[in-house]
C-alpha positions in Angstrom: 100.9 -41.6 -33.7 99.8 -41.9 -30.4 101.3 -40.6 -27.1 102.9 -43.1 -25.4 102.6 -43.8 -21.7 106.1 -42.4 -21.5 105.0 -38.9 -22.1 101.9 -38.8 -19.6 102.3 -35.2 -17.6 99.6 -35.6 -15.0 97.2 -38.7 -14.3 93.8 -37.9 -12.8 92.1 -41.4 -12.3 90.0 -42.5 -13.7 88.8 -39.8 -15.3 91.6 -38.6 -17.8 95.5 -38.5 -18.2 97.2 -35.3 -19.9 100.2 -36.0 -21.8 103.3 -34.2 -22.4 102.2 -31.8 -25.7 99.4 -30.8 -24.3 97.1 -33.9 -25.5 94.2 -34.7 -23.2 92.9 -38.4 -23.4 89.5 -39.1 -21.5 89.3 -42.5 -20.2 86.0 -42.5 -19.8 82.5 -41.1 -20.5 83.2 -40.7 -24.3 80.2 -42.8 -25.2 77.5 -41.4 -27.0 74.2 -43.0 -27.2 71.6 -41.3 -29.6 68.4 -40.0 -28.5 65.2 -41.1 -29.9 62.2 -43.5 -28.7 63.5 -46.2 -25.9 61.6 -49.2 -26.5 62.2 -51.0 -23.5 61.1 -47.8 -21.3 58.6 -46.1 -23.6 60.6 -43.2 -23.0 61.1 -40.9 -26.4 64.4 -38.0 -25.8 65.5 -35.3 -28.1 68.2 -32.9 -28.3 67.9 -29.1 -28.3 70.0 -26.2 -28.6 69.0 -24.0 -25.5 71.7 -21.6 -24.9 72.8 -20.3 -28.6 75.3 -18.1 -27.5 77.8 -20.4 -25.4 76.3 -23.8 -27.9 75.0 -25.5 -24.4 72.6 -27.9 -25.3 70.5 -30.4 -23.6 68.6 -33.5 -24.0 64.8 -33.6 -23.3 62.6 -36.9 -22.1 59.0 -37.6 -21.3 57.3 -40.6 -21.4 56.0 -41.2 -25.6 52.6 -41.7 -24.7 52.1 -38.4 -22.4 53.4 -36.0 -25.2 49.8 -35.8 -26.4 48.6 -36.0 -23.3 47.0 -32.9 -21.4 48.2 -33.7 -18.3 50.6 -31.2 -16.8 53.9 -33.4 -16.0 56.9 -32.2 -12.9 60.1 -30.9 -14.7 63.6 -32.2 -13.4 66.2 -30.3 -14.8 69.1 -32.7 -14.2 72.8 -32.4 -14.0 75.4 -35.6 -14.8 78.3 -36.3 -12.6 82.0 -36.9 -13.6 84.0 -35.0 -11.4 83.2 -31.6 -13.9 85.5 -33.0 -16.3 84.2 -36.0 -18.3 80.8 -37.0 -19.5 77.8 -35.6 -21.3 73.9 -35.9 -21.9 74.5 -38.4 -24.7 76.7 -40.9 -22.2 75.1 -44.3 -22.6 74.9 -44.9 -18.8 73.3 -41.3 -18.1 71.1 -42.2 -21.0 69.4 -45.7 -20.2 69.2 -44.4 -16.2 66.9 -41.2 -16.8 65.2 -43.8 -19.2 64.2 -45.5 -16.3 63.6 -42.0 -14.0 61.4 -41.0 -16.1 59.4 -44.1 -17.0 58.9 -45.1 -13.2 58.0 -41.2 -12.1 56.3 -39.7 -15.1 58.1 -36.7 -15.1 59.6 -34.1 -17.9 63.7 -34.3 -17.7 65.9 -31.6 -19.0 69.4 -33.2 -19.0 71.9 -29.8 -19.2 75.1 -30.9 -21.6 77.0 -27.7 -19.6 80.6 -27.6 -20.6 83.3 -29.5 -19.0 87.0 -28.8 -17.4 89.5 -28.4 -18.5 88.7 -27.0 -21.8 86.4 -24.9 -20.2 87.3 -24.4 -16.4 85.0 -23.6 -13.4 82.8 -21.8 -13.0 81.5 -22.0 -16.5 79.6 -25.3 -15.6 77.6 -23.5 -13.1 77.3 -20.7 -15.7 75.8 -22.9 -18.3 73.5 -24.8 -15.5 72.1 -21.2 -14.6 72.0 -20.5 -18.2 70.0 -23.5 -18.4 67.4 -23.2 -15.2 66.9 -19.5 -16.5 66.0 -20.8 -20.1 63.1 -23.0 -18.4 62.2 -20.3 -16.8 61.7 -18.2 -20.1 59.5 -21.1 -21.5 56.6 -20.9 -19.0 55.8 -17.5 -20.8 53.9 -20.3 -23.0 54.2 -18.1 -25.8 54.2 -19.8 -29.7 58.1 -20.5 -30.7 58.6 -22.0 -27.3 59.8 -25.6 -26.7 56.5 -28.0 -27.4 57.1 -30.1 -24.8 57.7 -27.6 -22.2 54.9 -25.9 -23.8 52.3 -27.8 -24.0 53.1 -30.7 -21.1 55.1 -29.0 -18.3 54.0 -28.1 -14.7 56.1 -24.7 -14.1 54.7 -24.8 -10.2 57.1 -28.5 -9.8 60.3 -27.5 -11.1 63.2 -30.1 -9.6 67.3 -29.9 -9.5 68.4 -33.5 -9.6 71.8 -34.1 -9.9 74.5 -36.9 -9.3 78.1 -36.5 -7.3 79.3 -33.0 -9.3 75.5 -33.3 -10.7 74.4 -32.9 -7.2 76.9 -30.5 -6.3 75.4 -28.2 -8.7 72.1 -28.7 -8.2 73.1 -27.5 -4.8 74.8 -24.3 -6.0 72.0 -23.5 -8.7 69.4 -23.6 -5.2 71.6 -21.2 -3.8 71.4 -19.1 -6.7 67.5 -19.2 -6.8 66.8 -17.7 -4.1 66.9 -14.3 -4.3 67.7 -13.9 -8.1 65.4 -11.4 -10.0 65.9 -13.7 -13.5 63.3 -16.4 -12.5 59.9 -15.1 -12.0 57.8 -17.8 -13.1 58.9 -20.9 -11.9 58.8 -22.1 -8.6 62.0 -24.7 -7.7 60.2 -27.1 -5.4 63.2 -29.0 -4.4 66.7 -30.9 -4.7 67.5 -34.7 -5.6 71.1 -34.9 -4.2 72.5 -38.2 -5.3 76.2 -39.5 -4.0 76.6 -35.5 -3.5 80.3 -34.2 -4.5 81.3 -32.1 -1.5 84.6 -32.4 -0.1 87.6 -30.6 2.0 90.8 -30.6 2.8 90.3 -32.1 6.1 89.1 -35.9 5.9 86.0 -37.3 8.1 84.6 -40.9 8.7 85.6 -43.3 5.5 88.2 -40.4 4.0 90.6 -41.2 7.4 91.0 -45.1 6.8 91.2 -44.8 2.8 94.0 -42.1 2.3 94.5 -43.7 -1.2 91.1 -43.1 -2.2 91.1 -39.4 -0.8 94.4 -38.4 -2.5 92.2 -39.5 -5.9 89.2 -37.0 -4.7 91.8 -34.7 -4.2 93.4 -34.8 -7.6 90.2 -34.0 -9.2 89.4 -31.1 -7.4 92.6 -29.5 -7.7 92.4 -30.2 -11.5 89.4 -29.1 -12.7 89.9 -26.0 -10.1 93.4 -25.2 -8.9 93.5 -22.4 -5.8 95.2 -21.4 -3.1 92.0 -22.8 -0.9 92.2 -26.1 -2.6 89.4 -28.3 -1.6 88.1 -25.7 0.7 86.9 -23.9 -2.1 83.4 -22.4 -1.4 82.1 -24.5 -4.3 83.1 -27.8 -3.2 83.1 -27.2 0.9 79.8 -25.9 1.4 80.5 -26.4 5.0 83.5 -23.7 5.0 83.7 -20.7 7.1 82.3 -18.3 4.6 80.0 -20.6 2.5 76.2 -19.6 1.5 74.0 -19.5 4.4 71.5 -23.4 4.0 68.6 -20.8 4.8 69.1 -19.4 0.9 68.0 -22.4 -0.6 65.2 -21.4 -2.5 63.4 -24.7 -2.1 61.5 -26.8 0.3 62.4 -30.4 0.6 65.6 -32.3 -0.4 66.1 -35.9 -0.9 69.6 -36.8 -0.3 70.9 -40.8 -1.5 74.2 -41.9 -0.1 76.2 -45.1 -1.2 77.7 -47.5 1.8 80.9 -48.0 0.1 81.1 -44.5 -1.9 83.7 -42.4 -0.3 81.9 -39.9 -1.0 79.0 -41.3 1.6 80.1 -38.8 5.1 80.0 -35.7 2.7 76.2 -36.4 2.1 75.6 -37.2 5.5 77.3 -34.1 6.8 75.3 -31.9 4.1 72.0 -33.9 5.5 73.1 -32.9 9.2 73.9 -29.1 8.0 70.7 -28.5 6.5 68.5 -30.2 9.1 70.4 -28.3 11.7 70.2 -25.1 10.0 67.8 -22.1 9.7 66.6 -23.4 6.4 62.4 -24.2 6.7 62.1 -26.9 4.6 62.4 -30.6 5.0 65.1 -33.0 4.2 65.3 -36.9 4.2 68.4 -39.1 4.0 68.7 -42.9 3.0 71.7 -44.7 2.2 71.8 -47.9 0.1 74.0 -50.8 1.8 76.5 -52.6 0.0 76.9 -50.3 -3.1 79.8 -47.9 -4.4 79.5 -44.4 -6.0 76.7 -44.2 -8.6 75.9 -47.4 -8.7 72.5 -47.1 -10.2 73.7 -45.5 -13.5 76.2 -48.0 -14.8 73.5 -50.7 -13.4 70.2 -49.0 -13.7 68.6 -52.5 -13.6 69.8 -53.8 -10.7 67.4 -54.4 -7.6 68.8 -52.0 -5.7 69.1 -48.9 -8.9 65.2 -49.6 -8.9 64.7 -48.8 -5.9 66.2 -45.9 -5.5 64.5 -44.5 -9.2 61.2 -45.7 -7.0 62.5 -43.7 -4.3 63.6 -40.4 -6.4 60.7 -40.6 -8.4 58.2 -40.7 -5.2 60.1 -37.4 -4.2 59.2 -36.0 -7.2 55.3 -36.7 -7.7 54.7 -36.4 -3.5 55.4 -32.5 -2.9 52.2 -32.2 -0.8 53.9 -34.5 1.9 56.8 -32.2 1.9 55.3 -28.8 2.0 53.8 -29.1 5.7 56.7 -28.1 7.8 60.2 -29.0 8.8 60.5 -32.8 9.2 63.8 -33.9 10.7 64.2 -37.7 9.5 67.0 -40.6 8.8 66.3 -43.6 7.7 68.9 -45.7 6.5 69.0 -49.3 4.5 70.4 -51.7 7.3 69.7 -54.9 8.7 67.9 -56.2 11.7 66.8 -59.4 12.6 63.0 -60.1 11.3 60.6 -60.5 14.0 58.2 -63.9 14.8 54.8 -63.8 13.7 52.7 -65.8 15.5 49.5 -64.8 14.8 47.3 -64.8 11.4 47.1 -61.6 9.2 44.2 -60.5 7.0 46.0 -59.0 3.6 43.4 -57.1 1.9 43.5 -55.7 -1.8 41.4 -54.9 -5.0 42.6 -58.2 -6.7 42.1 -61.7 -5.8 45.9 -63.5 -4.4 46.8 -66.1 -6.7 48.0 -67.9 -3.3 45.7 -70.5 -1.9 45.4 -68.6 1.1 41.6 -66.3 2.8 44.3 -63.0 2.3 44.2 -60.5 -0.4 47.0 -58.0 -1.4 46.7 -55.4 -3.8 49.9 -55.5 -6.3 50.4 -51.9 -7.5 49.9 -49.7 -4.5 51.5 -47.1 -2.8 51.1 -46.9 0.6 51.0 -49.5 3.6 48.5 -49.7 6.5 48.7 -51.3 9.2 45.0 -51.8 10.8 44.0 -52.7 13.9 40.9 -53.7 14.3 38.9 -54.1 17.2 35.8 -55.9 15.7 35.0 -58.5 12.8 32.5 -56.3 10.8 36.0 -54.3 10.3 36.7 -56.2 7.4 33.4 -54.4 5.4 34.9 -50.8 6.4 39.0 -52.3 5.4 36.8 -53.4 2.1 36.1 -50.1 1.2 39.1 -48.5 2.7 41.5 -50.4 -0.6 39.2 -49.6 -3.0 38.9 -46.0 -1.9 42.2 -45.5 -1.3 44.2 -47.6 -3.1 46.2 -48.8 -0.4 47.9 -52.6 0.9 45.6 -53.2 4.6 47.5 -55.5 7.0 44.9 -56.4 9.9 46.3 -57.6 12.5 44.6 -60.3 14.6 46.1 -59.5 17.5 45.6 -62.0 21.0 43.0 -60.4 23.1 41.4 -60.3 26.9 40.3 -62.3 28.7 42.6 -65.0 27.8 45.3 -62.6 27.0 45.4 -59.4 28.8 46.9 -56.1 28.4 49.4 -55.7 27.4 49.7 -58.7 25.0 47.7 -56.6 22.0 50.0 -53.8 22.5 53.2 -56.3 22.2 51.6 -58.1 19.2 51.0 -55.2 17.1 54.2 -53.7 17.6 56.3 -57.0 16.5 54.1 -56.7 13.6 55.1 -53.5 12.9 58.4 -54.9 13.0 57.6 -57.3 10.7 56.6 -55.0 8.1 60.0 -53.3 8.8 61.6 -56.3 8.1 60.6 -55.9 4.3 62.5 -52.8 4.0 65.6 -54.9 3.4 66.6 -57.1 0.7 65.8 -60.5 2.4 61.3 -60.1 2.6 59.7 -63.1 4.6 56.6 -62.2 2.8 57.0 -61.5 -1.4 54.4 -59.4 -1.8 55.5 -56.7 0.4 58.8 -55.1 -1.4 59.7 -51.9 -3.3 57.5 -53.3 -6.0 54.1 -53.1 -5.2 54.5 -50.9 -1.4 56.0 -47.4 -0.5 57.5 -47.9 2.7 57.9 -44.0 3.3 54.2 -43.4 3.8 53.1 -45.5 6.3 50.0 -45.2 8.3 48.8 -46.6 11.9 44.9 -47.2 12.0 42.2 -48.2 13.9 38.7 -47.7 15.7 37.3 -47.8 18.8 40.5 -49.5 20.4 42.6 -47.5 18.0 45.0 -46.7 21.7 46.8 -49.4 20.0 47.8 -47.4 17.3 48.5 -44.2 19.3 50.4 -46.3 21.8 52.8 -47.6 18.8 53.3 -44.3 17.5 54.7 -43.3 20.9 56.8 -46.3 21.0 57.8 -45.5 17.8 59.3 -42.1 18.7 61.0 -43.7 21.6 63.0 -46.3 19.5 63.9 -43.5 17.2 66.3 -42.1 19.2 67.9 -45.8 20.3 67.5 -47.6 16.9 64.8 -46.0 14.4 61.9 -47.5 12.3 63.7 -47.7 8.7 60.7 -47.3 7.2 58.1 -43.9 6.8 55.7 -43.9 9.5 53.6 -40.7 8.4 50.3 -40.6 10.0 47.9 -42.1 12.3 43.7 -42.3 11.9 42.2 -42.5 15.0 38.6 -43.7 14.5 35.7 -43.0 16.5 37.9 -43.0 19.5 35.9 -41.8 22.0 37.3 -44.6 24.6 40.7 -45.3 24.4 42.0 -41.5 24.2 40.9 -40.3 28.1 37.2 -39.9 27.1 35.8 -42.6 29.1 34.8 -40.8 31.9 32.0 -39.2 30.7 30.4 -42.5 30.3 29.8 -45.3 33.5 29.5 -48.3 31.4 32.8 -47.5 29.8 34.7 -47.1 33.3 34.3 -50.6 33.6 35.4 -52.1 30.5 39.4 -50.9 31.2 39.7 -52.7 34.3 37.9 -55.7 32.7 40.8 -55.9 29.6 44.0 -55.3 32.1 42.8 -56.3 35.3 47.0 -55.6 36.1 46.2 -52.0 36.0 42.6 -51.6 36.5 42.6 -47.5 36.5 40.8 -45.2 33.8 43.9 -43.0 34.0 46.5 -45.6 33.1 48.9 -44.2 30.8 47.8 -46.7 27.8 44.4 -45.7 27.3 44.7 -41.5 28.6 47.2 -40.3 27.0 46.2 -36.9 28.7 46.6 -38.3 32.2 49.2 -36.6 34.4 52.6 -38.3 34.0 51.8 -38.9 30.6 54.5 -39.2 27.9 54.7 -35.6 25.8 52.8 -35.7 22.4 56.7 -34.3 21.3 57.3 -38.3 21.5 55.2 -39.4 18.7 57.2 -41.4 16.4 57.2 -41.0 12.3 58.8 -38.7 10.1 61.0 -36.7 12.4 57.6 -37.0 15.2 55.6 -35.1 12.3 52.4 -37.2 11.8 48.5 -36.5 10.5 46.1 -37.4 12.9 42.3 -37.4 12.5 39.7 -37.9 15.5 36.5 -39.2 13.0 
């Protein structure tokens, strides 16, 4: 017969209730969904055996198509959440959502099925989870015997710790770890996917203050899973703590972390952005937080809008690592609102496919990167031509209102509401379709231009300056500077240009005006430049 609620001993919602004899009930994550080929994805899983000793197992993915393919593919080992004490590799949700990862990023997943609380109590987890990281690195010997797919498809050079709330917790820990362990020689652990982290303490911050009901619950399944005398200071959930691991062990370098509006879990993984970005760790770290959405949303609604674009998000983490690797990069960018600017002028999209709309623009539909180009001459269009179908890249030109009829600094005003504009598109609410997380990565966004290119120097600077009162939402990572001999200070060494300046902005007639020489004394510091945390490529052709 079965336990009544009468004899329930201890309730830890919504996770589990323990009853009277001793009887645990799981309310949730009991699911299983089988492995196998994913039609809808193209996404084929198995389960291994990868720890014999302790029975930890784990469930493999790759895209079908790739297994026979030579190309070498990133490997995220990947840790579920549920609080350490519910859930498992074969959970539907966990299931159809690294379904999707995997399809949209191309990538080798090792989900770790690491045993849970209270049957087995911390730390055996992280025990199994290093159990696990060491086993991949004992299959990039290559040897025969060794798992195929690891084998035969996987890049040992791009290993990944992706994890959700206690999944990101460990990934944390297992970073920690890394660093200066003599039991991983071969792979190299390139960097940390920390979604809706699960860090917590005793003491409450930002959303934990006005939802005491809520904390209490966070509370509960800390103490549960592992009861202390430090409680929820616990060096492995307060990583914070007087005491705790030094950020500047993490044997990575870049770390995405993906906060949740609603989650009140969100001003953990905003502190443990603000720890690592302010520590003596020398890699680089991004933030962005979805609006509007609770813990983990993308994994009971992997299809939703918003799960998509975070997979497009996590999965551009994954395949970019030679964005990462250049230095540290301070950055926030956050999914908010703002009010979409006017466009009052015509822009030229250009792409490798004709626009089914009646209109002279192009846009190409599957890229990933956004430029914004401005031009100074009509023949532009050839060179913007060849630019898309070098690059494979979406060209904005922007027809900006120019002298006589319009002096400086109307071009300068113009191109930077357009870069607004394309800001705009970041949110959920896009004047124009074709510029959304479908078809355009809004983290790698580049400023371009020749000749007059000061434009795009000038909105880098302006960038950097709005950083600090509002910030660009979106990535703004470089800026080309073409044949710039004018507009950067040069025009000295030529008469005939000394006279073209005063001609544009009759206003402010002199060659050493702080919008075309950026060298000139009183200049703003080059320590302005906008972008990723005022980190930005810059080539003089």
């Amino acid at each position: 017969m079965n336990p009544s609620n009468a004899d329930v001993s201890l309730e830890v919602p919504p996770y589990l209730r323990v009853y009277k004899d001793g009887t645990l009930e799981r309310l949730a994550g009991t699911q299983v969904a089988p492995s196998g080929l994913d039609p809808q994805t193209g996404v084929v899983s198995k389960d291994i055996v990868i720890i014999p000793q302790t029975g930890v197992s784990a469930r493999l993915y790759c895209l079908n198509k790739e297994i026979n393919d030579p190309q070498k593919l990133p490997i995220v080992l990947y840790f579920h959440g549920g609080a350490f004490c519910i859930s498992s590799t074969s959970d539907p949700f966990y299931h159809n959502s690294l379904n999707a990862l995997v399809a949209e990023a191309n990538i080798i997943v090792i989900s770790v099925n690491y045993r849970i609380a209270p049957e087995f109590p911390l730390p055996t987890a992280y025990e199994d989870c290093w159990d696990a990281l060491k086993w991949v690195d004992s299959q990039a010997v290559g040897n025969d015997g060794l798992e195929p797919w690891l084998k035969d498809k996987a890049d040992f050079e791009r290993v990944y710790l992706v994890g959700d709330s206690a999944g990101a917790n460990i990934a944390h820990h297992m970073a920690l770890r890394a660093k200066s362990n003599s039991d991983l020689n071969l792979i190299k652990v390139n960097g940390i996917g920390s979604i809706n982290p699960y860090f917590w303490s005793e003491k409450p911050i930002g959303l934990e203050v006005t939802d005491p009901v809520r904390k209490a619950m966070v509370d509960k399944w800390w103490n549960y899973v592992c009861p202390s005398d430090k409680g929820c200071d616990d060096l492995l959930i307060n990583p914070f703590v007087d005491g705790a691991p030094s950020f500047a062990n993490l044997a990575c370098h870049k770390i995405l972390v993906l906060v949740a509006e609603k989650d009140i879990l969100r001003d953990r993984g905003k502190l443990y952005y603000e720890k690592l970005v302010n520590s003596e760790w020398k890699g680089t770290a991004e933030i962005f937080e979805t609006e509007g959405e609770d813990h983990v949303f993308h994994i009971f609604d992997p299809n939703c809008q918003k799960a998509k674009i975070l997979i497009k998000r996590l999965a551009s983490f994954i395949n970019h690592s030679d964005l990462f690797n250049l230095g540290k990069v301070k950055a926030r960018r956050t999914l908010q609102s703002y009010p979409n600017p006017s466009s009052l002028f015509p822009l030229n999209f250009t792409s490798l496919q004709n626009s089914p709309i009646q209109t002279k623009s192009f846009l190409y539909l599957s890229t990933s990167m956004v430029v914004p180009l401005f031009h100074s001459l009509p023949s532009t269009i050839n060179c913007i031509n060849t630019l898309v179908s070098k690059a494979n890249v979406v060209s904005i030109s922007v027809n900006y209102r120019k002298a006589l009829e319009n002096p400086i600094p109307a071009t300068y005003k113009d191109s930077w509401a357009i870069l607004r504009w394309v800001e705009c598109h970041c949110n959920y609410n896009r004047p124009e379709v074709w510029l959304n997380y479908e078809h355009v990565d809004f983290e790698r966004v580049f400023l371009a231009g020749e000749s007059s290119s000061a434009i795009a120097y000038n909105l880098a600077m302006k960038d950097g300056e709005a950083q600090a009162h509002f910030g660009l939402k979106m990535g703004l990572f470089g800026v080309s500077l073409v044949q710039d001999s004018y507009y950067i200070g040069l025009g000295a060494q030529d008469p005939s240009r000394n006279r073209l300046w005063p001609f544009v902005c009759p206003n402010q007639p002199d060659n050493d005006d702080l919008q075309v020489n950026p060298v000139a004394k009183g200049a703003p510091s080059l320590a302005q430049l906008g972008g990723v945390g005022g980190f930005w490529y810059v080539w003089l052709i």
